[in-house]
C-alpha positions in Angstrom: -79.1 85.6 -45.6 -78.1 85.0 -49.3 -75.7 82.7 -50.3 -73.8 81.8 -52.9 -75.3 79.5 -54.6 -79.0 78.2 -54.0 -79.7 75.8 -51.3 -82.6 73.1 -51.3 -85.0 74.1 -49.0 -86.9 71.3 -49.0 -83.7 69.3 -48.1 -82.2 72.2 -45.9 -85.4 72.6 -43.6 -85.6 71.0 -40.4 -87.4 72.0 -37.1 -84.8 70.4 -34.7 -83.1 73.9 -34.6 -83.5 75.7 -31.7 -83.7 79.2 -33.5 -87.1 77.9 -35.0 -89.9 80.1 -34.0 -91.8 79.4 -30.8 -88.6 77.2 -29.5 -87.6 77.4 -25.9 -83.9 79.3 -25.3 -82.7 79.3 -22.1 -80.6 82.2 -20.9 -76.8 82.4 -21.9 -75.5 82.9 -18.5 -77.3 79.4 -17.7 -76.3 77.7 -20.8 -72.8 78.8 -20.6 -71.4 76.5 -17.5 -72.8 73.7 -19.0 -71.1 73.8 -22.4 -68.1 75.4 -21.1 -68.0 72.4 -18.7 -68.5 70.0 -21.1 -66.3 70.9 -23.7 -63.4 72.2 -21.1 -64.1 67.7 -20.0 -63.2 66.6 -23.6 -60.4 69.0 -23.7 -59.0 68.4 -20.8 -58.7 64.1 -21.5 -56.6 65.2 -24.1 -54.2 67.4 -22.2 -53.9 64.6 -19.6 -53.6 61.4 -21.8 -50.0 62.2 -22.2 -48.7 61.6 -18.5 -50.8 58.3 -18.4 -49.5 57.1 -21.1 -45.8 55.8 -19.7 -48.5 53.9 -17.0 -50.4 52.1 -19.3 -47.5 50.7 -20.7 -46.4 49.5 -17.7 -50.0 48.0 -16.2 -50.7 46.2 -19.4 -46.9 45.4 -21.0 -47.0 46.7 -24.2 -44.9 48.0 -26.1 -44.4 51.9 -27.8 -46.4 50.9 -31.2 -49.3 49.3 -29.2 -49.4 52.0 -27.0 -49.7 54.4 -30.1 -53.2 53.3 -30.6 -54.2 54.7 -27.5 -54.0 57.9 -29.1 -54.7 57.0 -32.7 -57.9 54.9 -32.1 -59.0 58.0 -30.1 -58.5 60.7 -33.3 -60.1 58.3 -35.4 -63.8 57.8 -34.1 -63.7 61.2 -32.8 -62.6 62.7 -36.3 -65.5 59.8 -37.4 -68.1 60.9 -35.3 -68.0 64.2 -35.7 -69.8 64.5 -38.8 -72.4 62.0 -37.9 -72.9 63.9 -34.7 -73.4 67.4 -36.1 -75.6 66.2 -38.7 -77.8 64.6 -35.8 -77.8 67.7 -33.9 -79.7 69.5 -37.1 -81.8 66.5 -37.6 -82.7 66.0 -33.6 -82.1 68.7 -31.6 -79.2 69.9 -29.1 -79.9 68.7 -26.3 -80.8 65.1 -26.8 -76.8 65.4 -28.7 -75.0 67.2 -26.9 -75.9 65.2 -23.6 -75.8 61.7 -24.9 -72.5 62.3 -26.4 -71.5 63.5 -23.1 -72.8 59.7 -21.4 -71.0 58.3 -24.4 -67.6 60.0 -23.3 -68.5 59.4 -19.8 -69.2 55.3 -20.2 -66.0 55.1 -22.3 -64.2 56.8 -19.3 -65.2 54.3 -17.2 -64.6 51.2 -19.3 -60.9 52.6 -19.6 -60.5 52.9 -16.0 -61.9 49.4 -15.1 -60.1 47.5 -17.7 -58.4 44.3 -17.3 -56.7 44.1 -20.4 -55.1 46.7 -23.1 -57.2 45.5 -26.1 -60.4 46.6 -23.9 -58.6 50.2 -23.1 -58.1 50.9 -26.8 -62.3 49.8 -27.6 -63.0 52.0 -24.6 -60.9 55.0 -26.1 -62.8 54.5 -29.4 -66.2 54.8 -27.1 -64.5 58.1 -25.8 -64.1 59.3 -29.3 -67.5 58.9 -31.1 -68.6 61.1 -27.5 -65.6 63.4 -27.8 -66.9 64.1 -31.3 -70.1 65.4 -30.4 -69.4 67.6 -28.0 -67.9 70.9 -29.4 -69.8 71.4 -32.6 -73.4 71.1 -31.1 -71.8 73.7 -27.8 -71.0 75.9 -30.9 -74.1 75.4 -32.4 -75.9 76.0 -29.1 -74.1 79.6 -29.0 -75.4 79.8 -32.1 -79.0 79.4 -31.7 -79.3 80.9 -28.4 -76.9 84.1 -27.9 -77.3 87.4 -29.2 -74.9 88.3 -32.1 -73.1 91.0 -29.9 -72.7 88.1 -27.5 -71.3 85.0 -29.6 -67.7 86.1 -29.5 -67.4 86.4 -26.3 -68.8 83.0 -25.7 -67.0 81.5 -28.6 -63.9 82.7 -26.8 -64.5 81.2 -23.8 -64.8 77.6 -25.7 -62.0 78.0 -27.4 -59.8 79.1 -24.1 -61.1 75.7 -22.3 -58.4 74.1 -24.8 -55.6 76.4 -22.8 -57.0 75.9 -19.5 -56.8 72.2 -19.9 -53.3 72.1 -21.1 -52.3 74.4 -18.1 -54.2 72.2 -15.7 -54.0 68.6 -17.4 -50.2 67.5 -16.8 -50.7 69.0 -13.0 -53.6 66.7 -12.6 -52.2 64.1 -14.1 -49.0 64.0 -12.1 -50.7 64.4 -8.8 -53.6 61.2 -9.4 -50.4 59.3 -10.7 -48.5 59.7 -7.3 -51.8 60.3 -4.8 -54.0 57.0 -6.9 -53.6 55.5 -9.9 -53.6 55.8 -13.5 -57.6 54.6 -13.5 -58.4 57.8 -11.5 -57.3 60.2 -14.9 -60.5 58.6 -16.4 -62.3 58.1 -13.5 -62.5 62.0 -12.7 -64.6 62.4 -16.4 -67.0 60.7 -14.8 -68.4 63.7 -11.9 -67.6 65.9 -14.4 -69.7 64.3 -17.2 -72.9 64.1 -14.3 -72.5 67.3 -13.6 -73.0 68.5 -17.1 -75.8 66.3 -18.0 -77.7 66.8 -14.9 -77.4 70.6 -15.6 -78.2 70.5 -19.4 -81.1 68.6 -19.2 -82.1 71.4 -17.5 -81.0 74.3 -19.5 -80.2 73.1 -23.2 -82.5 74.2 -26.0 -84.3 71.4 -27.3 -86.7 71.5 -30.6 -88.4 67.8 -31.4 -88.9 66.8 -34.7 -92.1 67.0 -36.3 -93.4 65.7 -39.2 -91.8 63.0 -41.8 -88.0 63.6 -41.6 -85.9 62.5 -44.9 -83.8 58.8 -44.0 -80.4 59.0 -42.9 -77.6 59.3 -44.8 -76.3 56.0 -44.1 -74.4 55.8 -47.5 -73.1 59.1 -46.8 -72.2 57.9 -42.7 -70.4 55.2 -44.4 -68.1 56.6 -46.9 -67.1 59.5 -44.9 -65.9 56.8 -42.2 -64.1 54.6 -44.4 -62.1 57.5 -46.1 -61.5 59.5 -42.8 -60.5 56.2 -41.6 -57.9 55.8 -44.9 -56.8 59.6 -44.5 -55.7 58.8 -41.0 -53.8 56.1 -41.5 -52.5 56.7 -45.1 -50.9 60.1 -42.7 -50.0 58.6 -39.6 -48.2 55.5 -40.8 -50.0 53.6 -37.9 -50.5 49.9 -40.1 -46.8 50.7 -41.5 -45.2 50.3 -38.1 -47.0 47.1 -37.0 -46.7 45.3 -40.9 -43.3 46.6 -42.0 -44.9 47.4 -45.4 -45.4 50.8 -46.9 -49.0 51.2 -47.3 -49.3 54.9 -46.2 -49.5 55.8 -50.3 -52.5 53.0 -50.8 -54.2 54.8 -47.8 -53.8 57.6 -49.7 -55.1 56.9 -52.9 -57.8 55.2 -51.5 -58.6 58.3 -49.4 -58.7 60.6 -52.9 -60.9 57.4 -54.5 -63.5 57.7 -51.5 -63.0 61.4 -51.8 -64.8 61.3 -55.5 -67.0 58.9 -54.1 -68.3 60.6 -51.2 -69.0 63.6 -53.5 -71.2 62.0 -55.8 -72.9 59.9 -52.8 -74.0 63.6 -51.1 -74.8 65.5 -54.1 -77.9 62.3 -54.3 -78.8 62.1 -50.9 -81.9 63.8 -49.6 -80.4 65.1 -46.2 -76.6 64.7 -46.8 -74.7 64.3 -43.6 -71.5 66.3 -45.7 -73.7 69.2 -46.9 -71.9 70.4 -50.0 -74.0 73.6 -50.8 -71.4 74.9 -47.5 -68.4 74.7 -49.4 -70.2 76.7 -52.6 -69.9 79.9 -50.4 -66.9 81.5 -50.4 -66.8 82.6 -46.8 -67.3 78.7 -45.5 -64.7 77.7 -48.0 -61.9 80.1 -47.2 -62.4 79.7 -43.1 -62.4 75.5 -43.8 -59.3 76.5 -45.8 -57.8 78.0 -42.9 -59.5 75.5 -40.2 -56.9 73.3 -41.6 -54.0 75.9 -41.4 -55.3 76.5 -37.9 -55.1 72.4 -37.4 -51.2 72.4 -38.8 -50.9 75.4 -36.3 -52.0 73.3 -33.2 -50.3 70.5 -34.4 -46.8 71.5 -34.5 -46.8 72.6 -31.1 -46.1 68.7 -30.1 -42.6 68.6 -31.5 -41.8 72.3 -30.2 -40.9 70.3 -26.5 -37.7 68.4 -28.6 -36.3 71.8 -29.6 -36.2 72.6 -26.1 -34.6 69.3 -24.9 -32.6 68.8 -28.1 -31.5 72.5 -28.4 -31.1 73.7 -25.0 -30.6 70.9 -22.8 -34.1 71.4 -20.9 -34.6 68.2 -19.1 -38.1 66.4 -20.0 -39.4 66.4 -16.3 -39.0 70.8 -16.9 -39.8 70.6 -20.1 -43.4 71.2 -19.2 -42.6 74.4 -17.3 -40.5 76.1 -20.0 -44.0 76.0 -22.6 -46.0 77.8 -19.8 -45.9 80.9 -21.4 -47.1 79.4 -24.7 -49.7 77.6 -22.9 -50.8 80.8 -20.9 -50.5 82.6 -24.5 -52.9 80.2 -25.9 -55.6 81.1 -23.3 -55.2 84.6 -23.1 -55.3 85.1 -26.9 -58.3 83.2 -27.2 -60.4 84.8 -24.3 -59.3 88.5 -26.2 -59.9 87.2 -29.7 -63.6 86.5 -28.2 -63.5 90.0 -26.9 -62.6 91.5 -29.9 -64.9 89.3 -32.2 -67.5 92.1 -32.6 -65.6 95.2 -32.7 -63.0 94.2 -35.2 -65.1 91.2 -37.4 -63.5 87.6 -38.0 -60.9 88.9 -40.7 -59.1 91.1 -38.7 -59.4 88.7 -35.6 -57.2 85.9 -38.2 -55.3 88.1 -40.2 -53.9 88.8 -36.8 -53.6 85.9 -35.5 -51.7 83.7 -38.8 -49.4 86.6 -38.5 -48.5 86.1 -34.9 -48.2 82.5 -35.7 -45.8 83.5 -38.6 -43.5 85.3 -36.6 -43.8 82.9 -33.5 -42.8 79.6 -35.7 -40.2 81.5 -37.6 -38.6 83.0 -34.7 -38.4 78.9 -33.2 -36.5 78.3 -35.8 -33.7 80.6 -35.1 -31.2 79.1 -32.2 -28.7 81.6 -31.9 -30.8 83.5 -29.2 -30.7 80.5 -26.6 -33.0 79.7 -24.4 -34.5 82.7 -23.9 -34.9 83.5 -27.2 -37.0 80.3 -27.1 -39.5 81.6 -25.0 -39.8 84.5 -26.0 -40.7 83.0 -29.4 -42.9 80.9 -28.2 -45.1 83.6 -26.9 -46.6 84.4 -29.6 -47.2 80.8 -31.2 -49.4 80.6 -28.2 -51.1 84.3 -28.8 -51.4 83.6 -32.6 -53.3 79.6 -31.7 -55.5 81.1 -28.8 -56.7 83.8 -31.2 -57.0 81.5 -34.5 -59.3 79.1 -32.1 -60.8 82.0 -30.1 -64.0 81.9 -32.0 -63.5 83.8 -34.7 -63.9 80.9 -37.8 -66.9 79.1 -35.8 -68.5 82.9 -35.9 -68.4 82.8 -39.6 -69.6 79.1 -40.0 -72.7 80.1 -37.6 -73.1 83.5 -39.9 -72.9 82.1 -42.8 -74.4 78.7 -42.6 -78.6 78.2 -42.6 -79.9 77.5 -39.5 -80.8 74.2 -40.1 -76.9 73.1 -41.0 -75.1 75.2 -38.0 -74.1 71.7 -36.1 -73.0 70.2 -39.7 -70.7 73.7 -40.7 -69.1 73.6 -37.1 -67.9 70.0 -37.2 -66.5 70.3 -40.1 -64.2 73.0 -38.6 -63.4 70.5 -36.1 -62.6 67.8 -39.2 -60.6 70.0 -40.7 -58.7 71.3 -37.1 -57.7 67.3 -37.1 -57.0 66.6 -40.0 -54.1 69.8 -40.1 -52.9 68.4 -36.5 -52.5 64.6 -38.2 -50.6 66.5 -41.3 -48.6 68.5 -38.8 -47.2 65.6 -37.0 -46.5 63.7 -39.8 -44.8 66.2 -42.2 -42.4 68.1 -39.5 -41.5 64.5 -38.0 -40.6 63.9 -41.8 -38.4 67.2 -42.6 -37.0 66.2 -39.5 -35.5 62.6 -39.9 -34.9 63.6 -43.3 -32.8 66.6 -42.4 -30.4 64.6 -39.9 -30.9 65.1 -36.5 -31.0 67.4 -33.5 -32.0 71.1 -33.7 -31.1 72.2 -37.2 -33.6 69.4 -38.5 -36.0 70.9 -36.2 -35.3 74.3 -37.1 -36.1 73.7 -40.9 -38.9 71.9 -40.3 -40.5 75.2 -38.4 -39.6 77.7 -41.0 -41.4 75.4 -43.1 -44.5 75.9 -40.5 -43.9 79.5 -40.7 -44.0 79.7 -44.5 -47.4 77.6 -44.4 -49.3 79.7 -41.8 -47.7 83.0 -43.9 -49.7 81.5 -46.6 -53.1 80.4 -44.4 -52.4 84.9 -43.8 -52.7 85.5 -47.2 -55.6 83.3 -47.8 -57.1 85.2 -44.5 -57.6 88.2 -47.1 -59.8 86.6 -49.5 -62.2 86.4 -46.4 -64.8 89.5 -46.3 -64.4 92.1 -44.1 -67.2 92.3 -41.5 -66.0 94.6 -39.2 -69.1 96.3 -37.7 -71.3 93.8 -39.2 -71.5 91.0 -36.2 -74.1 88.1 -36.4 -75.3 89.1 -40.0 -74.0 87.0 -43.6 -74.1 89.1 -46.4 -72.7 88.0 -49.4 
């Protein structure tokens, strides 16, 4: 594999990799229940959170900026943890990660649903978080290690469908615990689903011990990307503004860009960085992280496209669910085919594709003349063009391109970059929108903005090699 620019081996090296020589891989067709399984779980708590959320507020009494945290605290240690996570997947192994961030996600599951009061939900949802963030990037780095070239997309494509799946299924669910139980059973059902997953991958995973003298942790490194994802997060989301009634978002901010600088010079000293920046020197990694956080944007505005419906078409928000089925069932079928497709066509076709369907999708929400119909029909292929930008094809590059030894590290900081384009998302069309006035022509500006941004995440697609007929291998 040649690279860019030249990487430390001596820094890079690391035997808890299962692709090292003499290391145990178990078969794919065993592997792939348990990560699907496992990541479908994580995916599937955020699909469901939603229709809980009007019954936490009435158990504990809070109120809608309190309640906000049960989302926010969430995004934070999982956007935290997924760095630290990754890294410790290189360092220790797979296995040992991916299941204990699994227990992690399962014993937050089950503080939430035996809480007595709402501060103890919201340190139970951080719990969920730091396990949350461990979970996809070391299944992608297990496809990784383990399956043939000719067999990751198809894998990768399965991964990235579990996201559809579980926005399909998750309301469902939800609704029926909510009227059969009670709100404690949404967390409580993690908790078969977790065993499951751990019994079976302790099994199964690929697990390589360390040997020998490993270099210390980057704990400067853990420390400064926690502090600034934690100032990026809020500096965007406005979260302290609401409960102080100051404007701190821009300190956030700055502060963010200040740790930013800091972080860089902090990893380019450390001996094992947990931010490996030799990634970002190759043009492939830098260009799919580029678009990881068009992609994020992408997914992102999807939240607000349910008020175009209600504000635009007078869909009532108990149907509201059933008119984005088609943009939910896109999202899954574009995925699983984007997997498909991975090895015939290569990873620049698969998103030069899929920005484009995004562009036409979010333009044509934008235009109301065509009712509700014309709605739905436009929201068909937003879901196509997300199912096929998260299919697989950017976590193929990152395993191509990225040594062995950093695959965990180069896949979670897709998923860093996937949150960090949802948090702008939210924030910047929620801003066109109560700048522009009110009801659907705000809206419908604030998605032609979307469009033009994902028409520019297609251009930037092109500077992306093209590896058609070339699966598994990094050339440079």
């Amino acid at each position: 594999m040649s690279v860019d620019s030249p990487l430390d081996a001596d820094r890079l090296a690391t035997p808890a990799t299962a692709s090292a020589p003499g290391a145990k891989v178990s078969a794919p067709r065993r592997l792939m229940p348990v990560l699907f399984v496992g990541v479908f779980m994580s995916a599937l708590d955020t699909a469901i959170i939603g229709p809980a959320i009007p019954a936490l507020r009435a158990a504990f009494q809070v109120d809608n900026r309190a309640i906000g945290l049960v989302m926010s605290v969430f995004i934070l240690f999982s956007l935290c943890s997924t760095a630290l996570m990754a890294k410790l997947s290189d360092r220790y192994g797979r296995r040992p990660i991916y299941l204990s961030s699994t227990a992690i996600f399962a014993l937050g599951s089950l503080l939430i649903a035996v809480s007595p009061s709402f501060w103890l939900v919201i340190v139970s949802r951080a719990i969920q978080g730091i396990g949350a963030g461990g979970i996809t990037p070391t299944a992608s780095a297990v496809v990784g290690d383990t399956f043939a070239p000719a067999e990751r997309g198809r894998a990768l494509g399965l991964i990235g469908a579990t996201y559809g799946m579980a926005f399909v299924l998750g309301p469902p669910l939800a609704a029926l615990l909510l009227v059969a139980l009670s709100w404690r059973w949404i967390f409580l059902i993690n908790l078969p689903i977790a065993t499951l997953v751990i019994l079976m991958g302790a099994r199964v995973l690929p697990s390589v011990p360390a040997t020998g003298a490993q270099p210390p942790l980057d704990r400067r490194g853990i420390l400064v990307t926690f502090v600034l994802l934690a100032a990026l997060m809020l500096g965007i989301t406005h979260v302290l503004d609401e409960f102080s009634g100051l404007l701190l978002w821009p300190w956030f901010l700055g502060a963010a860009a200040a740790l930013l600088a800091l972080l860089v010079g902090v990893e380019r000293r450390a001996a094992q960085p947990l931010i490996p920046l030799d990634l970002f020197a190759k043009r492939q990694l830098a260009v799919t992280y580029g678009l990881a956080l068009a992609a994020g944007f992408g997914m992102g505005a999807i939240v607000f496209v349910s008020s175009i419906a209600t504000a635009g078409y007078g869909v009532t928000a108990n149907r509201v669910g059933f008119v984005l089925l088609p943009l939910v069932l896109g999202s899954m079928f574009g995925s699983m085919g984007a997997g498909r497709l991975l090895n015939r066509i290569g990873a620049r076709a698969i998103l030069l594709v899929g920005f484009a369907l995004l562009t036409l999708g979010y333009a044509a929400l934008s235009v109301t003349r065509f009712g509700l119909a014309g709605f739905i029909g436009a929201s068909i292929p937003v879901g196509l063009g997300l199912g096929v930008v998260v299919g697989g094809a950017m976590r193929s590059i990152a395993i191509d391109e990225a040594p062995a030894a950093l695959r965990a590290s180069a896949q979670g900081l897709i998923n860093i970059c996937n949150a960090i384009g949802t948090l702008l998302a939210a924030a910047v069309i929620s801003a066109i929108a109560d700048f522009s006035g009110s009801g659907i022509a705000a809206f419908a500006l604030a998605y032609q903005c979307v469009a033009a941004l994902m028409l520019l995440a297609l251009l930037l697609s092109v500077a992306l090699r093209n590896d058609r007929g070339l699966p598994g291998r990094s050339l440079d």
